[in-house]
N, C-alpha and C positions, 0 to 999 in steps of 0.2 A: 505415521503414514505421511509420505512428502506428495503434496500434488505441486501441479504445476502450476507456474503464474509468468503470464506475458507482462514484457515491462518494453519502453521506450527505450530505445542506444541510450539516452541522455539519462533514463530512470534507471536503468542499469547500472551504468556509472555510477551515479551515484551512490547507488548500493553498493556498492566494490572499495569506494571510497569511505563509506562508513565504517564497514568491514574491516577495512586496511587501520581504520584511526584508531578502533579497540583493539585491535591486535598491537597496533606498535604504541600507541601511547594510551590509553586506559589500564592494561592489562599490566604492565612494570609498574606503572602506577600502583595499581592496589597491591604488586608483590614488594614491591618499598613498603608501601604501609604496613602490610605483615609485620616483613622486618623489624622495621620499627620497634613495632606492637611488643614483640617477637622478644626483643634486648631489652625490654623493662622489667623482665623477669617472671617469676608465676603465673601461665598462660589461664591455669583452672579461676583464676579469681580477674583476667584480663581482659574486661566491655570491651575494651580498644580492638585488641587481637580478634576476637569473639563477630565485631562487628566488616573485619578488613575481609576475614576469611569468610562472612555471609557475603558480602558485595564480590567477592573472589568469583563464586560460585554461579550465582546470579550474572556476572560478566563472562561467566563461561557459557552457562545456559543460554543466553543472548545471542553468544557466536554462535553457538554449534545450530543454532535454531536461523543466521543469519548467511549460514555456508550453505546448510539445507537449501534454503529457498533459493542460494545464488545457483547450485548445481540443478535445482527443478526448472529454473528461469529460462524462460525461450525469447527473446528479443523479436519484436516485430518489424518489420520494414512497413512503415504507411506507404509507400507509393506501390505495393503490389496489392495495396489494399481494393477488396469488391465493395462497389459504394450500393449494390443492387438491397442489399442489408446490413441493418445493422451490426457489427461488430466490433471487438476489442479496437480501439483506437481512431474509431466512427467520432467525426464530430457530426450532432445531430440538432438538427432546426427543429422545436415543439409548436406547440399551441396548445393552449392548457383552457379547456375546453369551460369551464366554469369562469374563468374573469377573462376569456379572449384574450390573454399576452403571449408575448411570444418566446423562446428560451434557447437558447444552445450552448450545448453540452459536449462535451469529449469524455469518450469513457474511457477509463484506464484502469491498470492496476490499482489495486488498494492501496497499498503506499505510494502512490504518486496521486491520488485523488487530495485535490484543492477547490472544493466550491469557492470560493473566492477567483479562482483565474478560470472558473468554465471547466473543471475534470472533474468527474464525477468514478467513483467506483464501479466497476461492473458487478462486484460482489452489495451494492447497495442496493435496496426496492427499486427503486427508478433503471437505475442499470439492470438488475434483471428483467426487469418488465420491457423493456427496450431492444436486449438480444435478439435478433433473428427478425425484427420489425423490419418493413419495408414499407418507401413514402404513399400517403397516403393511410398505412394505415393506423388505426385507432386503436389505443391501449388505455384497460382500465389498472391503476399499479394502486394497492394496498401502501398506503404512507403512516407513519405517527399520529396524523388528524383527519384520518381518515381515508378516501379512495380520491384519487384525481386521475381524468377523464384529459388523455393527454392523444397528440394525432401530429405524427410523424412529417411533414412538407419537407425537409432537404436530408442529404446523408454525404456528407464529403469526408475524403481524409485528411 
């Protein structure tokens, strides 16, 4: 079953580009390696062969799993974005209610989520807990070490 997933023009891309690079150069790749494998003669006693044709497969399953998502993909535009709530590509000012610091976050697709630059997934506890929030209000979100008490102040795209 494909669902759909919203991504960034720039996360998109990306996508497209990854897609392009197993299709035109991973994918001859491992059909050379066959080959290979393939002209050493007796396939039933051949690891080499045995192992080009698992990775064959696995590089198919990869595509076909990475066309999916391209054709469920809906690209967003942030400037028609509603800043009234929280949503997909909201960056969002916290307050994290137990040590009073402050935090902001941009939620995004799951494969474009990087804590390190500020994206967070919307498929992660904190991105769900955050969906449909508006400022001011207070959200308590289920985490790994426990519940943090977290209160909405800004919502820009």
């Amino acid at each position: 079953m494909s669902t759909r997933s919203y991504y960034t023009a720039e996360g998109f891309q990306k996508l497209k580009q990854e897609l392009e690079h197993l299709k035109s150069v991973e994918r001859p790749s491992i059909s050379r390696q066959i080959a290979d494998a393939r002209d050493k003669g007796d396939l039933s006693e051949n690891a080499e062969y045995d192992a080009a044709k698992e990775a064959q497969g696995l590089l198919e399953m990869k595509i076909s799993k990475m066309e999916d998502t391209l054709a469920n993909a809906r690209i967003l535009d942030d400037s028609m974005m509603d800043t009234s709530k929280v949503l997909v590509l909201s960056t969002v000012r916290l307050k994290n209610h137990a040590n009073g610091s402050e935090m902001k976050f941009t939620l995004v697709a799951e494969s474009e989520a990087d804590f390190k630059t500020g994206k967070i997934s919307v498929t992660s506890p904190i991105g769900k807990g955050l969906l449909g929030k508006k400022v001011g209000e207070e959200v308590e979100i289920a985490v790994p070490k426990g519940s943090m008490k977290l209160e909405v102040l800004e919502i820009t795209r």
